[in-house]
Backbone bond lengths (Angstrom), bond angles and torsions (degrees), N, CA, C in turn:
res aa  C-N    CA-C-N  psi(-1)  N-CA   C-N-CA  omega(-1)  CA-C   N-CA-C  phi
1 X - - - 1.451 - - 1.524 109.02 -
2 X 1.414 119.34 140.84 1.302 128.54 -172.51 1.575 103.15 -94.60
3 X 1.444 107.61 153.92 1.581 126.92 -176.39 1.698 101.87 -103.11
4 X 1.317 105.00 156.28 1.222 108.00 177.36 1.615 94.44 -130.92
5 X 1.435 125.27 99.01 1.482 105.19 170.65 1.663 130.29 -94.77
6 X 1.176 101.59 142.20 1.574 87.63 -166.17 2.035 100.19 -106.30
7 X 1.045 99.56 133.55 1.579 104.22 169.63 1.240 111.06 -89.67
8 X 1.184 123.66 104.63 1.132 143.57 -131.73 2.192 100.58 -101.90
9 X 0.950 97.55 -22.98 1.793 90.73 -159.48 1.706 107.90 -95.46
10 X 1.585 93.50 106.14 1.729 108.30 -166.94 1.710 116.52 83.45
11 X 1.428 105.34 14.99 2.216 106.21 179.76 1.456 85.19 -73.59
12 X 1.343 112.63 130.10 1.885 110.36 147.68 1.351 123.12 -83.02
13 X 1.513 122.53 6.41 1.130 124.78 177.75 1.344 115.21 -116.69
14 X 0.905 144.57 9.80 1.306 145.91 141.78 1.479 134.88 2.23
15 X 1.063 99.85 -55.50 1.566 102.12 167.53 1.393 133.24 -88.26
16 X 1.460 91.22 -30.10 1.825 108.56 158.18 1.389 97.87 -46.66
17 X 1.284 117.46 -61.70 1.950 117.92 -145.18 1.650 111.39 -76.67
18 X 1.850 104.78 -23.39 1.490 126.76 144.46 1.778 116.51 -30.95
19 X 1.204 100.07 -85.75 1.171 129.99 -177.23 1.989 101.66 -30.15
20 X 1.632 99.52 -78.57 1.038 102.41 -167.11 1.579 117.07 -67.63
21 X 1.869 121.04 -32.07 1.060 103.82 167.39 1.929 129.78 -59.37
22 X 1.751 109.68 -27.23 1.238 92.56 -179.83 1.116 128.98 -77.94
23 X 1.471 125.33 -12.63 1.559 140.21 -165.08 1.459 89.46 -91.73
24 X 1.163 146.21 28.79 1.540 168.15 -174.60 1.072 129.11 -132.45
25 X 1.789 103.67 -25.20 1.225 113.41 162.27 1.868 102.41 91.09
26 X 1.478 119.17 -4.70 1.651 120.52 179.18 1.680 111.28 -91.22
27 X 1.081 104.35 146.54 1.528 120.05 166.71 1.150 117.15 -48.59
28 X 1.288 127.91 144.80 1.475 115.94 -177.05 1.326 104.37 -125.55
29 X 1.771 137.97 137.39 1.290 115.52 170.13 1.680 88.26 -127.34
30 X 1.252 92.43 144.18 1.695 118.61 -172.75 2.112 90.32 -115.26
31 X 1.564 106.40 119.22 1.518 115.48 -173.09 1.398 81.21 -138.96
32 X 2.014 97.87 128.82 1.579 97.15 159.11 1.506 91.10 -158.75
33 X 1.486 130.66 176.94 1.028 133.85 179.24 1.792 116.29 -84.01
34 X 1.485 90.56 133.55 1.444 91.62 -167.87 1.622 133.19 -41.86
35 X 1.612 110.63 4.31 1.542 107.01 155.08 1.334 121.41 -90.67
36 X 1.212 136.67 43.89 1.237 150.69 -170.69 1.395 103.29 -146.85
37 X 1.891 108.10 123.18 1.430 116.62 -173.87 1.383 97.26 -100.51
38 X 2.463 91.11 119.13 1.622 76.91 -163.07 1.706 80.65 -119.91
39 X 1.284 106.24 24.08 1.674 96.40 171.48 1.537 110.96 -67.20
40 X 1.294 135.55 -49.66 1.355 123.70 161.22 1.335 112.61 0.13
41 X 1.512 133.57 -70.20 1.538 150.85 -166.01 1.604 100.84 -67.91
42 X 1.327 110.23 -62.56 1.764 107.46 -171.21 0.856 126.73 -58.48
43 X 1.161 132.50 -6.99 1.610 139.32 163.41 1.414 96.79 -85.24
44 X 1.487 140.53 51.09 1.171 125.67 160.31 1.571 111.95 -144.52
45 X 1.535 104.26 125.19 1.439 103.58 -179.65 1.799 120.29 -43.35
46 X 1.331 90.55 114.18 2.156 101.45 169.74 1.385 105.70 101.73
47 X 1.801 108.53 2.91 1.579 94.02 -175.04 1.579 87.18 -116.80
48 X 1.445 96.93 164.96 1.873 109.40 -170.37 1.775 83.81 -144.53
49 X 1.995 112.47 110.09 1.450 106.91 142.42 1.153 122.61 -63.66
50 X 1.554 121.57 148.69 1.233 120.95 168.85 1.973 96.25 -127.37
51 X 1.217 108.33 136.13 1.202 120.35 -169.20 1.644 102.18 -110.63
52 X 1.377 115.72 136.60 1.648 114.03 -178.09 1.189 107.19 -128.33
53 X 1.775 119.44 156.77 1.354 92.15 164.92 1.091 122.36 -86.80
54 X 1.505 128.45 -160.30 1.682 125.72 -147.25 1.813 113.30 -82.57
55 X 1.856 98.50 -15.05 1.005 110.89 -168.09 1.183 131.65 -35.45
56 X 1.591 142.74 159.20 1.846 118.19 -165.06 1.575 99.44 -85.37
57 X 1.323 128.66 138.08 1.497 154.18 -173.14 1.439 106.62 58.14
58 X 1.317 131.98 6.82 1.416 125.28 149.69 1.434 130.42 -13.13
59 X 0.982 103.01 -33.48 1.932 113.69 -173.89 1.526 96.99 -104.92
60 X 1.333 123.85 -30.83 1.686 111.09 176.06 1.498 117.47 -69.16
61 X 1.524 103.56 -44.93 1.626 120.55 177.34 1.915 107.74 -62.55
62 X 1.182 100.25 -28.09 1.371 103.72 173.90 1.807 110.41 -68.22
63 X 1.305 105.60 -52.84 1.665 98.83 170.45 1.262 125.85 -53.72
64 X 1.346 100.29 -59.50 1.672 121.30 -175.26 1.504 97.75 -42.70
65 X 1.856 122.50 -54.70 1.498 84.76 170.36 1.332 159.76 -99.86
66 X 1.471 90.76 41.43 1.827 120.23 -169.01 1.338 98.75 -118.33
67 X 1.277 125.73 -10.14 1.537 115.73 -157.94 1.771 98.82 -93.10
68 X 0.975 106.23 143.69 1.855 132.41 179.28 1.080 111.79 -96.14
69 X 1.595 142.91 163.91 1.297 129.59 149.62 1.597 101.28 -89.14
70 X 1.595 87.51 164.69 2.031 106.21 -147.17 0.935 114.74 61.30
71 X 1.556 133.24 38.68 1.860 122.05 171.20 1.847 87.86 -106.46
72 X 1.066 111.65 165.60 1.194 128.87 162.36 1.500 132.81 -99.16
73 X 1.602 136.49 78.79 1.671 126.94 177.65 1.527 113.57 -67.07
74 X 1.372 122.34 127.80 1.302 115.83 148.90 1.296 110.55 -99.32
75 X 1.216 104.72 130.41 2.157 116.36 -177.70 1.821 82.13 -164.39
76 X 1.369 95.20 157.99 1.465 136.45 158.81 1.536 121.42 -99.39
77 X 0.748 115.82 -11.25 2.173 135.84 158.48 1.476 87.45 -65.43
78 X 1.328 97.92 111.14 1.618 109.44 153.98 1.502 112.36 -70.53
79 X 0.814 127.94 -31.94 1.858 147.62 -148.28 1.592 96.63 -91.45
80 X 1.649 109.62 -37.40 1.657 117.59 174.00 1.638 104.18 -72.91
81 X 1.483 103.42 -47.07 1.921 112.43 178.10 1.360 117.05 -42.73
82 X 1.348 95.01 -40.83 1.999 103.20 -166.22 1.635 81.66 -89.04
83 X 1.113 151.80 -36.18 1.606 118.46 -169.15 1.233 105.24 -73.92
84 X 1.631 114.93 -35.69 1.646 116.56 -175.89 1.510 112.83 -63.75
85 X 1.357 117.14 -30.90 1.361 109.08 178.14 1.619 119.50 -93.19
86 X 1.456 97.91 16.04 1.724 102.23 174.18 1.426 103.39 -101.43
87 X 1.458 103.03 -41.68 1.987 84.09 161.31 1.562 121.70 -103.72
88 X 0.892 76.51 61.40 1.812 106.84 170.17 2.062 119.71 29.33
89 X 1.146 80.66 36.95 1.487 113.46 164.41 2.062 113.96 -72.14
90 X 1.354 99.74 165.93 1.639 84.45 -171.70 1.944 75.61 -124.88
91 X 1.659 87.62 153.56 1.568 99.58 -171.56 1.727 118.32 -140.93
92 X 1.544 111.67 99.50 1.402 124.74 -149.38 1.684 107.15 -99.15
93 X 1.067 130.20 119.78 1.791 120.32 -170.47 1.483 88.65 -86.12
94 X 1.484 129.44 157.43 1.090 136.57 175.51 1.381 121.21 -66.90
95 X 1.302 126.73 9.32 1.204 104.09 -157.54 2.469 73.37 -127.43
96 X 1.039 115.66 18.19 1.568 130.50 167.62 1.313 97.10 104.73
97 X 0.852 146.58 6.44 1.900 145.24 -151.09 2.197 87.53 -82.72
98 X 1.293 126.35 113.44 1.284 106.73 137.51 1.418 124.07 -66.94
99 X 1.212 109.43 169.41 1.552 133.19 -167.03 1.887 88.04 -104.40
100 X 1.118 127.22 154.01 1.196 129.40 169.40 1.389 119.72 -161.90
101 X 1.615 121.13 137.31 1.141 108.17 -173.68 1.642 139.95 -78.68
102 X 1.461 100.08 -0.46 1.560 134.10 -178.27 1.829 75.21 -74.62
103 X 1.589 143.27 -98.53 1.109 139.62 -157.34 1.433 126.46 -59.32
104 X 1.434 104.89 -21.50 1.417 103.64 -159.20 1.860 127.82 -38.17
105 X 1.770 84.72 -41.53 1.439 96.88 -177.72 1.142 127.52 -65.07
106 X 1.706 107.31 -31.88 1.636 106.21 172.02 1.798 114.84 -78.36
107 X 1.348 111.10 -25.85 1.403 113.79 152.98 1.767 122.69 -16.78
108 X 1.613 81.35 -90.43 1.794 103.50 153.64 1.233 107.92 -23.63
109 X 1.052 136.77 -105.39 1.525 162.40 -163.27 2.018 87.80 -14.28
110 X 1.471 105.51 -84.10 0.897 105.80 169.09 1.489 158.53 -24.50
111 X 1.226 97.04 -43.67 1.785 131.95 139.62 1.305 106.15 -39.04
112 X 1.261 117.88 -65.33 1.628 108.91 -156.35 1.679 111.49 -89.87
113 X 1.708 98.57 -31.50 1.339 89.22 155.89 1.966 142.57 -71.51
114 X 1.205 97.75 -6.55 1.702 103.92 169.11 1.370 105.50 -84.12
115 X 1.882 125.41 -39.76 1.058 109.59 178.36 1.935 119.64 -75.49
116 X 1.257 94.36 -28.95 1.706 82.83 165.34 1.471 118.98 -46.70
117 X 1.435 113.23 -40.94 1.990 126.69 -148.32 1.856 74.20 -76.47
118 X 1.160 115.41 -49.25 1.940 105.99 -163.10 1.511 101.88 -76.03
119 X 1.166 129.40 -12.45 1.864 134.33 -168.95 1.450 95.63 -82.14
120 X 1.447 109.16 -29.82 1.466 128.95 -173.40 1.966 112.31 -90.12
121 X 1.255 107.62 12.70 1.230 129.86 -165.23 1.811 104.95 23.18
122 X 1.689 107.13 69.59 1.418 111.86 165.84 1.419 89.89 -130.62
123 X 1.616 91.86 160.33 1.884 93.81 178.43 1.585 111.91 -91.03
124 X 1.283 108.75 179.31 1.450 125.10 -163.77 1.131 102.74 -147.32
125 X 1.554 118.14 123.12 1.487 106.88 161.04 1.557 144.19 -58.20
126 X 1.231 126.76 133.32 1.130 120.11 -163.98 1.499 118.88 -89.37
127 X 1.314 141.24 -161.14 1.532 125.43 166.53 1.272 110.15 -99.69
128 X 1.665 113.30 154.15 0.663 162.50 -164.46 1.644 104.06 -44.66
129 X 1.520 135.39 115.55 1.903 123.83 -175.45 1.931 96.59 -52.06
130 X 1.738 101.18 123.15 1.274 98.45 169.10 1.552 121.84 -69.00
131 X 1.665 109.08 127.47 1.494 110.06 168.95 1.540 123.50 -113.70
132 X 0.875 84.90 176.81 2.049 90.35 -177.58 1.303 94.28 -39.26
133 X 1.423 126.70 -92.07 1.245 114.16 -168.71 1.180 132.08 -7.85
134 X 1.577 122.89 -40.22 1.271 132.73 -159.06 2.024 94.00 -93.35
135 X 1.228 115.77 -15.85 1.768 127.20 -168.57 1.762 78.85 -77.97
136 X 1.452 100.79 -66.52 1.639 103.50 -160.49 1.345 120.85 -52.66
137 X 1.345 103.66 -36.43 1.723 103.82 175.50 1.498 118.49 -83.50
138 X 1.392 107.06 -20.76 1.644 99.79 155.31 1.400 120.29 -47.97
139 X 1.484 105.28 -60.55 1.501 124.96 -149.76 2.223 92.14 -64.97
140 X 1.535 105.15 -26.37 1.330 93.23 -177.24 1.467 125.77 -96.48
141 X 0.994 97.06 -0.76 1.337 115.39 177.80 1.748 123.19 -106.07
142 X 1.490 101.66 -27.62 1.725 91.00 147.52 1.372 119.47 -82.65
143 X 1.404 128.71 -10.14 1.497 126.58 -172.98 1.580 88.83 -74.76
144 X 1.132 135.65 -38.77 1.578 136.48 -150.90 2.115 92.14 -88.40
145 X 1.224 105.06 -43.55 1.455 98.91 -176.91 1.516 130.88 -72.11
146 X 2.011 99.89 -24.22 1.398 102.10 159.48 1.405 111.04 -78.96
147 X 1.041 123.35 -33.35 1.399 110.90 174.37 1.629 140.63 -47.88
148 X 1.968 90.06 -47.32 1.222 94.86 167.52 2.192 115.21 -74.50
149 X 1.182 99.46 -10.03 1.740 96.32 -180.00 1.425 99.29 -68.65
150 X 1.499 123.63 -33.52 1.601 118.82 -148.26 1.740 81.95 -84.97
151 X 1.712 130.91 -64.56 1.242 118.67 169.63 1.590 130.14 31.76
């Protein structure tokens, strides 16, 4: 049986990715840092909180070492994407974006170059206010990736 992990700290889709992984019949693990009330979730059959401390990537290192290949991460951490897709995990940003290993690197690249431009105290644009659109194309695009895992 496949995992669906959700990176839990700031996802707006969360319950969507709930939703659709259990009616799928997959495990769900909900990981966020222990200022995040994730008892809401643990009271629900197939889902497991995992609570971290606040430490920086605490909650990624927490997946990375539960994650299988064929599990599914949703996170917006590119840096979480590229570990999930090195053990051959599939890695979905919330807003529907797969992770892929043809891009990943320029992903990266990108990453490190915005944080240089702000290290450099210049600004960087940030993303985009999430809208529905961005809920709906999540929600269809993990339905299509558990699907193709169960396959």
């Amino acid at each position: 049986m496949s995992t669906l992990f959700i990176d839990a700290d700031a996802c707006p889709v969360t319950r969507e990715a709930i939703r659709i992984a259990r009616s799928a019949g997959w495990r769900v693990m909900v990981v966020a840092n222990s200022s995040q009330n994730l008892g809401r979730f643990a009271a629900r059959a197939g889902v497991e909180a995992v609570s971290v401390s606040g430490g920086r990537d605490a909650a990624d290192f927490a997946i990375i070492e539960r994650l299988r290949a064929g599990d599914v991460v949703v996170t917006q951490d590119i840096g979480l994407a590229a570990m999930a897709l090195g053990k051959r995990a599939q890695a979905l940003s919330p807003r529907g974006h797969v992770f892929s290993l043809s891009t990943i690197d320029a992903e990266l690249a990108v990453r490190h170059a915005e944080a240089r431009e702000r290290r450099a105290g210049r600004r960087t644009r940030g993303p985009s206010p999430f809208e529905e659109d961005d809920r709906e194309r999540f929600e269809v695009t993990l339905q299509r990736l558990v699907r193709v895992q169960q396959e």
